[in-house]
MARTORDREN-445605 format. One record per atom (N, C-alpha, C): x, y, z; residue in one letter; chain; residue number from 1. Coordinates in Angstrom, 2 decimals. Layout:
<sites>
<site px="X" py="Y" pz="Z" residu="A" chaine="A" num="NUM"/>
...
</sites>
This chain:
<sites>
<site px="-13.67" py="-4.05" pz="0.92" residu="X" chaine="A" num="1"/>
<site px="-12.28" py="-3.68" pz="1.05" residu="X" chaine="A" num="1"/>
<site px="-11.77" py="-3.02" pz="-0.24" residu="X" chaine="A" num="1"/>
<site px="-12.59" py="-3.70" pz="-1.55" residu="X" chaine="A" num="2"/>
<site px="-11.65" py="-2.50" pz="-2.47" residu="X" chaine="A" num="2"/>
<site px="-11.85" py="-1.15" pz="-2.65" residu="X" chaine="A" num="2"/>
<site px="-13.67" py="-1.22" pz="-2.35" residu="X" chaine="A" num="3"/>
<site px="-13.69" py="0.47" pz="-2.50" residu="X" chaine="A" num="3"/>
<site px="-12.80" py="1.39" pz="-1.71" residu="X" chaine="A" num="3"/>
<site px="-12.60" py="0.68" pz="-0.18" residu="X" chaine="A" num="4"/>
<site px="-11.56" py="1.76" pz="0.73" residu="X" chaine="A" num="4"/>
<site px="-10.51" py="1.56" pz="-0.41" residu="X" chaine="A" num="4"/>
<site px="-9.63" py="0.14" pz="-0.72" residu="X" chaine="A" num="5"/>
<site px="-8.31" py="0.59" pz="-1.14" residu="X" chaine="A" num="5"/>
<site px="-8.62" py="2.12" pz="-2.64" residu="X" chaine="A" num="5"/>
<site px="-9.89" py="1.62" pz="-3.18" residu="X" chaine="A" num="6"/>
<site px="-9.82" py="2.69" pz="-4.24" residu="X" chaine="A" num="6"/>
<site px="-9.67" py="4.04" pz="-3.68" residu="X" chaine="A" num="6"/>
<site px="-10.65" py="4.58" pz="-2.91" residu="X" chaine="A" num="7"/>
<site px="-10.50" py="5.68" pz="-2.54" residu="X" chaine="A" num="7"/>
<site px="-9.46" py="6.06" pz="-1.50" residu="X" chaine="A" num="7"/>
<site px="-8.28" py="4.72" pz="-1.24" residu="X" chaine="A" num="8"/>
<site px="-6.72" py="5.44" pz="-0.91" residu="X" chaine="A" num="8"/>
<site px="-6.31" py="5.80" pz="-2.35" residu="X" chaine="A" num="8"/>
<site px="-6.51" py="4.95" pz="-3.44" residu="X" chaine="A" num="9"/>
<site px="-5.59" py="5.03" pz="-4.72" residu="X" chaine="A" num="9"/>
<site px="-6.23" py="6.83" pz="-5.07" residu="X" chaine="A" num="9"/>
<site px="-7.47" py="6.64" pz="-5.15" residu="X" chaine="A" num="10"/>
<site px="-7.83" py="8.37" pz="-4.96" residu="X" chaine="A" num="10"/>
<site px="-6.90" py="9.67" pz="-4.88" residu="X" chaine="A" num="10"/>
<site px="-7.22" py="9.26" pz="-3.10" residu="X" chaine="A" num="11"/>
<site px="-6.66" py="10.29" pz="-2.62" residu="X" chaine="A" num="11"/>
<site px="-4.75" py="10.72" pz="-3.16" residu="X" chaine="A" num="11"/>
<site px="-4.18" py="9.41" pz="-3.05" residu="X" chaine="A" num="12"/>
<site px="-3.06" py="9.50" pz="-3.51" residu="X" chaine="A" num="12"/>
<site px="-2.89" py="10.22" pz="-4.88" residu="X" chaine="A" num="12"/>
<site px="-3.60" py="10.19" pz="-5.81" residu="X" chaine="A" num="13"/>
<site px="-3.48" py="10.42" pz="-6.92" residu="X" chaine="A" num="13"/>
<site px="-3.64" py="11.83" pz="-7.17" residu="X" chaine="A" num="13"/>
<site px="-4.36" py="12.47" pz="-6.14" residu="X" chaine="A" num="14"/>
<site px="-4.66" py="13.90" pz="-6.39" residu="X" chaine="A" num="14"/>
<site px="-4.18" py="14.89" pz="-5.72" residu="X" chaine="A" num="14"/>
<site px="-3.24" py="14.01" pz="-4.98" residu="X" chaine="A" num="15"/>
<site px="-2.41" py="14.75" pz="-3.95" residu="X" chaine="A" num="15"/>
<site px="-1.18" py="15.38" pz="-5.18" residu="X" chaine="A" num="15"/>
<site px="-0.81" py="16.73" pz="-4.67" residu="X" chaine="A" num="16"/>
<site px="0.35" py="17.30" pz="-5.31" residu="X" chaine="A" num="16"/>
<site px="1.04" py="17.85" pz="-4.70" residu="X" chaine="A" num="16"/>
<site px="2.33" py="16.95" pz="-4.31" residu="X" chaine="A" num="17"/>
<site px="3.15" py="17.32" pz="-3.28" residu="X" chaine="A" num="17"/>
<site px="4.78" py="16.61" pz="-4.00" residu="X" chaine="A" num="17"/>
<site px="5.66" py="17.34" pz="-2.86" residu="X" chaine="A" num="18"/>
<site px="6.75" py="17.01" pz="-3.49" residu="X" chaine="A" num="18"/>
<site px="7.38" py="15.99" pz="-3.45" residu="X" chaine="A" num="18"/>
<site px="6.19" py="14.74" pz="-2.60" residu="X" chaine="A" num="19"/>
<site px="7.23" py="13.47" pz="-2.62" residu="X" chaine="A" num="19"/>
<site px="6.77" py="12.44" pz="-3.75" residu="X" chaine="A" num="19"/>
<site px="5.83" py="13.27" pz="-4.76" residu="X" chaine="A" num="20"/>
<site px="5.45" py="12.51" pz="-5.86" residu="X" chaine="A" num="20"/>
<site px="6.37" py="13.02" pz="-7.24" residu="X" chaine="A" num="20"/>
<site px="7.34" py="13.72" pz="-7.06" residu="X" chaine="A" num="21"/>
<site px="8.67" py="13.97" pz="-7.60" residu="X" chaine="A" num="21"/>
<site px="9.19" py="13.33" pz="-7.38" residu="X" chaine="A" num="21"/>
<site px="9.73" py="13.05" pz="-6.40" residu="X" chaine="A" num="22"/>
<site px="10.82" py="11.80" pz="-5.81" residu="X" chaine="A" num="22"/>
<site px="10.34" py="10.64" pz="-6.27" residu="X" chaine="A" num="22"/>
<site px="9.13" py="10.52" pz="-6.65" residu="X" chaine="A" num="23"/>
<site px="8.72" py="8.87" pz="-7.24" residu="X" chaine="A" num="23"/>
<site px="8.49" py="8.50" pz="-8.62" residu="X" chaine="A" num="23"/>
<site px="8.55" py="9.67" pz="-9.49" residu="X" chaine="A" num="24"/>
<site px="8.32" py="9.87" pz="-10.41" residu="X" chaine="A" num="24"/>
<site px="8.66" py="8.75" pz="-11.57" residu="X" chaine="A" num="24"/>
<site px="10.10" py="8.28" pz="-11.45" residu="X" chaine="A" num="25"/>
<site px="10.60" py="7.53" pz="-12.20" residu="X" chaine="A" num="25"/>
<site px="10.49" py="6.24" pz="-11.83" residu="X" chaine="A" num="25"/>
<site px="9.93" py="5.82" pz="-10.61" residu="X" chaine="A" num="26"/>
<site px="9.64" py="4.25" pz="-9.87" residu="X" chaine="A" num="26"/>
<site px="8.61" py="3.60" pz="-10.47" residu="X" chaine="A" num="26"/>
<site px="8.56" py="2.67" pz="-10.46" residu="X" chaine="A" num="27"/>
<site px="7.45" py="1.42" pz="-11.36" residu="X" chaine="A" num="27"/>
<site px="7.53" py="0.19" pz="-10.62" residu="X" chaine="A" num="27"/>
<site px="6.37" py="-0.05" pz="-9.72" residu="X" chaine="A" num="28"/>
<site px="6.83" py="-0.82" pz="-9.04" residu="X" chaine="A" num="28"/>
<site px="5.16" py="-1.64" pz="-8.95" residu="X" chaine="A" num="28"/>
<site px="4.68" py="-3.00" pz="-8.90" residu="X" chaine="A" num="29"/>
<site px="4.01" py="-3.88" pz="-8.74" residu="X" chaine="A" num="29"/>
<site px="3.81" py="-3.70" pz="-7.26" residu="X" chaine="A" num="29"/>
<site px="2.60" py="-3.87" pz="-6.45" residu="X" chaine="A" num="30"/>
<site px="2.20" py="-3.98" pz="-4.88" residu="X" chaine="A" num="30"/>
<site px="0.98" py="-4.82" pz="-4.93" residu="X" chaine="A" num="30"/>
<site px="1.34" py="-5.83" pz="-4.17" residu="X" chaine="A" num="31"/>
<site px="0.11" py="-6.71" pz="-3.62" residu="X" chaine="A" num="31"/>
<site px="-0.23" py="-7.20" pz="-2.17" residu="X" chaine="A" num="31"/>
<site px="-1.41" py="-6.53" pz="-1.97" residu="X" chaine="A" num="32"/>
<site px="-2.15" py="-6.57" pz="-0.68" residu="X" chaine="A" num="32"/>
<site px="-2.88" py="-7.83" pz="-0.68" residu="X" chaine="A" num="32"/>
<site px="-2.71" py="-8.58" pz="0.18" residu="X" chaine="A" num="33"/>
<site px="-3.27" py="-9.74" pz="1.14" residu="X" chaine="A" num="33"/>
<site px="-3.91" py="-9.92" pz="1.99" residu="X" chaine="A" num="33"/>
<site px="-4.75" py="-9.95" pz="2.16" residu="X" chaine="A" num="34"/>
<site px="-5.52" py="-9.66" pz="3.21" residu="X" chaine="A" num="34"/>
<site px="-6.04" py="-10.80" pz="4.07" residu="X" chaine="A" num="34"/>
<site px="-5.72" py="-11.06" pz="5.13" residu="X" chaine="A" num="35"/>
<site px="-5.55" py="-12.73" pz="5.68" residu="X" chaine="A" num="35"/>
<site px="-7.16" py="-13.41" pz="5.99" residu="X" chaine="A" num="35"/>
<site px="-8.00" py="-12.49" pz="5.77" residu="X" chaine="A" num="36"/>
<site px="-9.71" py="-12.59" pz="6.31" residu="X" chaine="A" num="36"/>
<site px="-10.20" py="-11.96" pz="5.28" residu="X" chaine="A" num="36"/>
<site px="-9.91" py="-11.36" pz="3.93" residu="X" chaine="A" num="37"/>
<site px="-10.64" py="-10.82" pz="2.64" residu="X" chaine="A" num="37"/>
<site px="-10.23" py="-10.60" pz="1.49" residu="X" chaine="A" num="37"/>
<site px="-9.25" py="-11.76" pz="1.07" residu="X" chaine="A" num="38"/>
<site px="-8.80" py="-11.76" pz="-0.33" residu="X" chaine="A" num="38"/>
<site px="-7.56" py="-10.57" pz="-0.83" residu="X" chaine="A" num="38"/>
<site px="-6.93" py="-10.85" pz="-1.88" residu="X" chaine="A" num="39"/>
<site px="-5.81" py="-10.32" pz="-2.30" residu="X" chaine="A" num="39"/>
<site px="-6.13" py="-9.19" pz="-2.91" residu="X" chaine="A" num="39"/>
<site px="-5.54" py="-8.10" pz="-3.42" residu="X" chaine="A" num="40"/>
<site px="-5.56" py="-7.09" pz="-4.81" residu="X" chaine="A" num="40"/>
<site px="-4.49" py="-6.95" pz="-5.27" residu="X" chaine="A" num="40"/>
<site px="-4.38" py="-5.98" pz="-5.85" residu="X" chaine="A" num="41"/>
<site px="-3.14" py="-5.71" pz="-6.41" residu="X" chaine="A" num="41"/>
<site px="-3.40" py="-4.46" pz="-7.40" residu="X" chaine="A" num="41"/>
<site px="-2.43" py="-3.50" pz="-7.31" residu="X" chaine="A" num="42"/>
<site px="-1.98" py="-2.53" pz="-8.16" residu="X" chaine="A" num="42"/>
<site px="-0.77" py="-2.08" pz="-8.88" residu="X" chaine="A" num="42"/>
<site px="-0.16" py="-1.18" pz="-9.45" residu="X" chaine="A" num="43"/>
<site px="1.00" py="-0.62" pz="-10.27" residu="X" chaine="A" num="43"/>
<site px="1.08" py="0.65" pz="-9.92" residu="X" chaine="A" num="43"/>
<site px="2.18" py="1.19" pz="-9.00" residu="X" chaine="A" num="44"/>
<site px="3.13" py="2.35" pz="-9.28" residu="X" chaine="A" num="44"/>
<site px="3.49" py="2.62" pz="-10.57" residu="X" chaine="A" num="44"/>
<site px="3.13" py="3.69" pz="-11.18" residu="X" chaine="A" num="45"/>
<site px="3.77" py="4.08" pz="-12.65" residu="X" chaine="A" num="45"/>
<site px="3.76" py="5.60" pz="-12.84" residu="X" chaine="A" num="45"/>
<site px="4.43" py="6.49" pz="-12.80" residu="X" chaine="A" num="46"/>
<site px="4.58" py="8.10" pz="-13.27" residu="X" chaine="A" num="46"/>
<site px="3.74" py="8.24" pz="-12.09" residu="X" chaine="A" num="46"/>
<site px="4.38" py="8.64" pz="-10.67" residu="X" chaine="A" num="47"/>
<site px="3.61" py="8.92" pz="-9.25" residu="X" chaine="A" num="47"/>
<site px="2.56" py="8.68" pz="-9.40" residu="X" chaine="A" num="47"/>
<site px="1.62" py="7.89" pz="-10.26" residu="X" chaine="A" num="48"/>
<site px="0.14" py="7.59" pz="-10.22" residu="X" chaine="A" num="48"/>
<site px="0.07" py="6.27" pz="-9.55" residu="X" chaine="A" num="48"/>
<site px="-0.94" py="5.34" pz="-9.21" residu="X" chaine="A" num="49"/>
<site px="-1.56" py="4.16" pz="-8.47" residu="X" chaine="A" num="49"/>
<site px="-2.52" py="3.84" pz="-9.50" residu="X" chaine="A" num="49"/>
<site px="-2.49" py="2.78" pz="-10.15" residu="X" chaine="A" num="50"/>
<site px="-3.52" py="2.36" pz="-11.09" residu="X" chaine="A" num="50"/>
<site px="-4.76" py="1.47" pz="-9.85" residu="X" chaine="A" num="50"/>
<site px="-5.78" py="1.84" pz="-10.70" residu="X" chaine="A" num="51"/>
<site px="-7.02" py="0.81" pz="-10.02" residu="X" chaine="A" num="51"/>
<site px="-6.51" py="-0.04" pz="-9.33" residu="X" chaine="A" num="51"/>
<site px="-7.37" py="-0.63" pz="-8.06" residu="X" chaine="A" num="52"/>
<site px="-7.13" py="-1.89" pz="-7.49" residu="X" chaine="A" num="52"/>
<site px="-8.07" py="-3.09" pz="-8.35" residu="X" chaine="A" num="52"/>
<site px="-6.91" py="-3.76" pz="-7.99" residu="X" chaine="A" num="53"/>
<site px="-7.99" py="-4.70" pz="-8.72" residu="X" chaine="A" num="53"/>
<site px="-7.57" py="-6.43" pz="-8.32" residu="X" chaine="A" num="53"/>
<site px="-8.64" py="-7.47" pz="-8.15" residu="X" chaine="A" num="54"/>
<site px="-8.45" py="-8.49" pz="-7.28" residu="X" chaine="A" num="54"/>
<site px="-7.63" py="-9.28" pz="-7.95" residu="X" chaine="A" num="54"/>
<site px="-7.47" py="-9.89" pz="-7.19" residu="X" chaine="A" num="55"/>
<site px="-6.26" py="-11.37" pz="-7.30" residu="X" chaine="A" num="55"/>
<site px="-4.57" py="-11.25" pz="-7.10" residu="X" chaine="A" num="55"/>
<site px="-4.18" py="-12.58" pz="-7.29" residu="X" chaine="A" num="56"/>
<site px="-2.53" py="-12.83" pz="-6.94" residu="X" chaine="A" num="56"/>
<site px="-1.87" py="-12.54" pz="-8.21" residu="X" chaine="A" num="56"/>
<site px="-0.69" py="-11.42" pz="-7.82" residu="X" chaine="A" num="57"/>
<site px="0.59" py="-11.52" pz="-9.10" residu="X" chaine="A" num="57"/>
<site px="1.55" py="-11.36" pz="-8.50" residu="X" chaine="A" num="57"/>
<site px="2.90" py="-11.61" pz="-9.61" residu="X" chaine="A" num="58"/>
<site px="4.23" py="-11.79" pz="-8.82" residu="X" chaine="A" num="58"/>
<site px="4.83" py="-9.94" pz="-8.48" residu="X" chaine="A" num="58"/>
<site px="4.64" py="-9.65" pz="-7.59" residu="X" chaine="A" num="59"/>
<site px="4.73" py="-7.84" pz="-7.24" residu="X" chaine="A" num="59"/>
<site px="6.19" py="-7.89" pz="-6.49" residu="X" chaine="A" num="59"/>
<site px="6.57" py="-6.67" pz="-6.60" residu="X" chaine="A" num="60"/>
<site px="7.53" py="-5.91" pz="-6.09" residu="X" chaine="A" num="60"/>
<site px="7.44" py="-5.52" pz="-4.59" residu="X" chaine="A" num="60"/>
<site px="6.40" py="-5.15" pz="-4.05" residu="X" chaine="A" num="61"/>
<site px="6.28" py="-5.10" pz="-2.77" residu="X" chaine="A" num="61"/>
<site px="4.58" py="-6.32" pz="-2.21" residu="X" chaine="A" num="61"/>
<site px="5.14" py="-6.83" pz="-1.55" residu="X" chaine="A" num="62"/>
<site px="3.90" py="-7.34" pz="-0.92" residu="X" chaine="A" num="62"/>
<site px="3.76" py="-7.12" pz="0.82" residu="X" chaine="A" num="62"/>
<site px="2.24" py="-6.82" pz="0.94" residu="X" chaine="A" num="63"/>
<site px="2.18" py="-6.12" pz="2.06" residu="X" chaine="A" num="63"/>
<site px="0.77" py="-7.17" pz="2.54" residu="X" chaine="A" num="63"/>
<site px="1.06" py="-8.08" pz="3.62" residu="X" chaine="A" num="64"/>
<site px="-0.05" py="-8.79" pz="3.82" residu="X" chaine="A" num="64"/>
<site px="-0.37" py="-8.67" pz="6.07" residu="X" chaine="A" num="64"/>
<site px="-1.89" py="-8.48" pz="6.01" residu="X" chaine="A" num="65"/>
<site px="-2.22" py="-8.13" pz="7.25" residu="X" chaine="A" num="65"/>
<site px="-3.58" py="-8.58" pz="7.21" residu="X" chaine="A" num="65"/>
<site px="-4.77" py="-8.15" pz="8.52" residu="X" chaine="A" num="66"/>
<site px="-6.09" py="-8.80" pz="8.20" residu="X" chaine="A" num="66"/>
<site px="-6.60" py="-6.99" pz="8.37" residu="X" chaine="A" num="66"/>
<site px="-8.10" py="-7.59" pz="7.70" residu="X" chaine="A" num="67"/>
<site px="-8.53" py="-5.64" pz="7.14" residu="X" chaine="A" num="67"/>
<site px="-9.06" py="-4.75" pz="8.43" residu="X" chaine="A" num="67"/>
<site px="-8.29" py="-5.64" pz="9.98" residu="X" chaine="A" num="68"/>
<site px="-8.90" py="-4.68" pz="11.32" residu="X" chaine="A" num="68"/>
<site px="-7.89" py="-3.92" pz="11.28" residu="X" chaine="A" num="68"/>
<site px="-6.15" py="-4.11" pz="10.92" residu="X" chaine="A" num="69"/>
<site px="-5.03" py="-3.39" pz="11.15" residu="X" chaine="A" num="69"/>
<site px="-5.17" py="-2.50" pz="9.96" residu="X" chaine="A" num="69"/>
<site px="-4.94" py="-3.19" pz="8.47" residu="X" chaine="A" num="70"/>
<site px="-5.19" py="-2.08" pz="7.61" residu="X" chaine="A" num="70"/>
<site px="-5.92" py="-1.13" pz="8.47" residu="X" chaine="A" num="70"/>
<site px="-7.10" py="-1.00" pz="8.04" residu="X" chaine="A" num="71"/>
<site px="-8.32" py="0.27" pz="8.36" residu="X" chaine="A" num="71"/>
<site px="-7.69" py="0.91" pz="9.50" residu="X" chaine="A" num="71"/>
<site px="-7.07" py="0.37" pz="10.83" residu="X" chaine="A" num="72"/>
<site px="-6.94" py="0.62" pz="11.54" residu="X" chaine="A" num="72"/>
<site px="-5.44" py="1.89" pz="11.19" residu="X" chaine="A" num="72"/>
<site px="-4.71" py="1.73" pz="10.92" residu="X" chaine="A" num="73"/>
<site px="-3.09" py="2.17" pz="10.28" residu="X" chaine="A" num="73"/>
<site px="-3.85" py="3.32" pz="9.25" residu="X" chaine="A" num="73"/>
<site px="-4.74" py="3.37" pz="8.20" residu="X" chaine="A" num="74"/>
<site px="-5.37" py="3.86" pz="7.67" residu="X" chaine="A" num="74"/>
<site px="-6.11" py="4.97" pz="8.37" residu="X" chaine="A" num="74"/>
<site px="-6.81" py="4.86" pz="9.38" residu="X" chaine="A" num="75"/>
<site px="-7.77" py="5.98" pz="9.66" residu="X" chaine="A" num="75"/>
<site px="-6.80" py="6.70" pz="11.26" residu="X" chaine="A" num="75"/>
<site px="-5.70" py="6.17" pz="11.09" residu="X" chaine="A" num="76"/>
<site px="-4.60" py="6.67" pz="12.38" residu="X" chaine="A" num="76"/>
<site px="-4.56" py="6.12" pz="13.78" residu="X" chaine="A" num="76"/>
<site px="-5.59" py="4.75" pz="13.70" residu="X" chaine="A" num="77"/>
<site px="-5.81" py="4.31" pz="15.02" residu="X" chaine="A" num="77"/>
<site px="-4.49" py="3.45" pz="15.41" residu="X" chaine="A" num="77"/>
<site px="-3.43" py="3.17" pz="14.52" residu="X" chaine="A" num="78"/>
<site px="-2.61" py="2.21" pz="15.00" residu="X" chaine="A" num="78"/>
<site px="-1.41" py="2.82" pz="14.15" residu="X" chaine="A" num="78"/>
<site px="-0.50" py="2.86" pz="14.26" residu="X" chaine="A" num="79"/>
<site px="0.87" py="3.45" pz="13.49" residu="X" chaine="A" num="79"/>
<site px="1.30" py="2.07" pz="12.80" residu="X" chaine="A" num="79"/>
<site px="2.21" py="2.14" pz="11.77" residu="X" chaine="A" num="80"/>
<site px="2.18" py="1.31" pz="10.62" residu="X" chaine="A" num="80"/>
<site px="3.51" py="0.66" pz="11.21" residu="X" chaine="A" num="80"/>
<site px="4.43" py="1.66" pz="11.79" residu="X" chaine="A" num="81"/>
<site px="6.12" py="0.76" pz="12.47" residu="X" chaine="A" num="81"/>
<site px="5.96" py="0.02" pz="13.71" residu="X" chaine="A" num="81"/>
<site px="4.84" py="0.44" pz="14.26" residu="X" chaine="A" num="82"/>
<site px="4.26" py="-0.63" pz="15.52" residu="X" chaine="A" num="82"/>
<site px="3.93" py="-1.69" pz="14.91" residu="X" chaine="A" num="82"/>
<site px="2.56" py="-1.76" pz="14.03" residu="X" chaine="A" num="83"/>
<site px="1.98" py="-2.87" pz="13.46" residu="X" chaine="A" num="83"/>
<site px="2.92" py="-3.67" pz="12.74" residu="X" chaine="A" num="83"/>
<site px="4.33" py="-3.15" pz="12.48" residu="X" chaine="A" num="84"/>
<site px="5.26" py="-3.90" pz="11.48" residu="X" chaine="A" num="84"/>
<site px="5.53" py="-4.57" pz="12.41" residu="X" chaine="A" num="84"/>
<site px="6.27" py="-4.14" pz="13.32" residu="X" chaine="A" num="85"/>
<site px="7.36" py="-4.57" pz="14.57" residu="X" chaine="A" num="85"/>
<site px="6.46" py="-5.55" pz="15.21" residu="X" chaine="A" num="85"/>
<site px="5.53" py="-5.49" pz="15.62" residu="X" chaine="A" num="86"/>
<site px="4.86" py="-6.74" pz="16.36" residu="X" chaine="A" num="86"/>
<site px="4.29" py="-7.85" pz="15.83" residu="X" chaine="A" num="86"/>
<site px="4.54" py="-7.69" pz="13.95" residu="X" chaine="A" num="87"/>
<site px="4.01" py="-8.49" pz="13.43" residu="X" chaine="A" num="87"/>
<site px="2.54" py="-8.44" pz="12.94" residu="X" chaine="A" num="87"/>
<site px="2.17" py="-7.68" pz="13.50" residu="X" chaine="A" num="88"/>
<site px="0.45" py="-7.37" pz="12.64" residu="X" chaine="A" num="88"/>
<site px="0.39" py="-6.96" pz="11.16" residu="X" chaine="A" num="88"/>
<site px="0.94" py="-6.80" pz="10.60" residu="X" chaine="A" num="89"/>
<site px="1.83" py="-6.42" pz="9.33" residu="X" chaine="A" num="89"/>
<site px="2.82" py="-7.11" pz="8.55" residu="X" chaine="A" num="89"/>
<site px="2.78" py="-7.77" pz="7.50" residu="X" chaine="A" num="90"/>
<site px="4.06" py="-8.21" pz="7.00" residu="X" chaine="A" num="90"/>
<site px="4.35" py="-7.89" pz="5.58" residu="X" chaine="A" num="90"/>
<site px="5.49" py="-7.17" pz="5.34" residu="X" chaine="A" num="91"/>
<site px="5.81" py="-6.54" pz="3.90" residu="X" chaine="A" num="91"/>
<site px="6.88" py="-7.36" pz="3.76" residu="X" chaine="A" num="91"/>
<site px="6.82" py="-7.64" pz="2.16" residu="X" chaine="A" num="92"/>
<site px="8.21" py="-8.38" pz="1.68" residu="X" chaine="A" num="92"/>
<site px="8.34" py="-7.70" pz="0.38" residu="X" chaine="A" num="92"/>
<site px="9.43" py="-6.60" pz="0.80" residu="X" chaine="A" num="93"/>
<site px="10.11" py="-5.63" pz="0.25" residu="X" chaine="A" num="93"/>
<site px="11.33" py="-5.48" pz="0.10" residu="X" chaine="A" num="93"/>
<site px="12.12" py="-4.61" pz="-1.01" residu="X" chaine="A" num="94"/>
<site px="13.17" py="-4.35" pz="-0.63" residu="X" chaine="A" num="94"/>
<site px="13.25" py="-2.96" pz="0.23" residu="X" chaine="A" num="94"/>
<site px="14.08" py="-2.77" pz="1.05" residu="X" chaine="A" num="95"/>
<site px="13.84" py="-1.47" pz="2.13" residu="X" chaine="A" num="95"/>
<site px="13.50" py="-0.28" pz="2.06" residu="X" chaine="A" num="95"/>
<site px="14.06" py="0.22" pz="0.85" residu="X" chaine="A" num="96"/>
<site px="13.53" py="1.53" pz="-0.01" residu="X" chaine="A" num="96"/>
<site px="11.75" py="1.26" pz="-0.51" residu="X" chaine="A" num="96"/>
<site px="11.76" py="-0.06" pz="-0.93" residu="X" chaine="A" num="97"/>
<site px="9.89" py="-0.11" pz="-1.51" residu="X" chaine="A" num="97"/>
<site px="9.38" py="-0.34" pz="0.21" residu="X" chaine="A" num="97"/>
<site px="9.88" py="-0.77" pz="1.00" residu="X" chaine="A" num="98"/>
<site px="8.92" py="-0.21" pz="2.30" residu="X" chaine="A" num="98"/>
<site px="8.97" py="0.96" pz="2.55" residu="X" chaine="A" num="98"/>
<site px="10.11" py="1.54" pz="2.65" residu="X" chaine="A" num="99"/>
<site px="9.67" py="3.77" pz="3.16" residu="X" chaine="A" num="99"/>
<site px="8.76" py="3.74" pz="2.29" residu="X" chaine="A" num="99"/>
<site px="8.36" py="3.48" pz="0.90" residu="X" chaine="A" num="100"/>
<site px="7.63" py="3.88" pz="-0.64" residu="X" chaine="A" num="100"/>
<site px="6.10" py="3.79" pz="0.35" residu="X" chaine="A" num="100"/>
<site px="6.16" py="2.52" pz="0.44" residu="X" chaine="A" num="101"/>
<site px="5.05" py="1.68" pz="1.22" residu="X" chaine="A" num="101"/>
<site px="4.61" py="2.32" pz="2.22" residu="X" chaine="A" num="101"/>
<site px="5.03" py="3.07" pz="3.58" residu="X" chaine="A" num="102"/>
<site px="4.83" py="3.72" pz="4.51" residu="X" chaine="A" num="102"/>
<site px="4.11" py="4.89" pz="4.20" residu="X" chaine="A" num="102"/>
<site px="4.90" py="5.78" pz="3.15" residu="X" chaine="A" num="103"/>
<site px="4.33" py="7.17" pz="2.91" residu="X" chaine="A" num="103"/>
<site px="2.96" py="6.89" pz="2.05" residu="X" chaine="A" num="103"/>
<site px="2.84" py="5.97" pz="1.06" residu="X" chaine="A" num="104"/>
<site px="1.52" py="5.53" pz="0.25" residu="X" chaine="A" num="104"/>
<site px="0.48" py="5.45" pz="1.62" residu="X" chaine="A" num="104"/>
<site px="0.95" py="5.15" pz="2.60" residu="X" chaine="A" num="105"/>
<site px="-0.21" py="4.43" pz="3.60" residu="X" chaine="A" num="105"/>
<site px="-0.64" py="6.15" pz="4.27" residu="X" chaine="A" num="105"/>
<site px="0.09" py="7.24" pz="3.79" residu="X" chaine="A" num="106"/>
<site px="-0.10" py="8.09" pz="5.38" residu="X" chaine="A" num="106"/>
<site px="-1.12" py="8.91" pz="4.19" residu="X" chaine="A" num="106"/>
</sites>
């Protein structure tokens, strides 16, 4: 599971688009849970995604699910506002760090 999350932190990072302007000044802690493969956690800082890297900290957004929905939301097999809404998904955010959260995932 971390190499996928790395190579989202990747892709994100090399993307140059204009909604990494809009994030520019955000700094924000995210920790993934994973209910069948352990926790990670990373840092929003200057539109970049630092390494994933394992274990529990006190984060700004937490986003906890098991790694069939991730992957699944990830490779487009399942949409991320379905998986919220039915509960396959649970973020504890403030509402603005979930849109943040949504677009990181696409």
């Amino acid at each position: 599971m971390k190499e996928m999350l790395q190579e989202l932190v990747k892709k994100f990072n090399e993307k140059d688009d204009e909604r990494k302007e809009k994030i520019k000044d955000l700094k924000r802690s995210i920790l993934l849970r994973f209910t069948d493969n352990g926790v990670y956690h990373m840092y929003l800082e200057n539109a970049r995604l630092s390494d994933v890297e394992e274990g529990e900290i006190e984060a700004d957004i937490v986003l906890e699910t098991d790694t069939k929905t991730f992957r699944d939301i990830v490779e487009g097999k399942e949409d991320a506002l379905t998986a919220y809404i039915t509960k396959k998904i649970r973020i504890k955010a403030k509402l603005m760090d979930k849109l943040l959260l949504s677009d990181l995932l696409k």
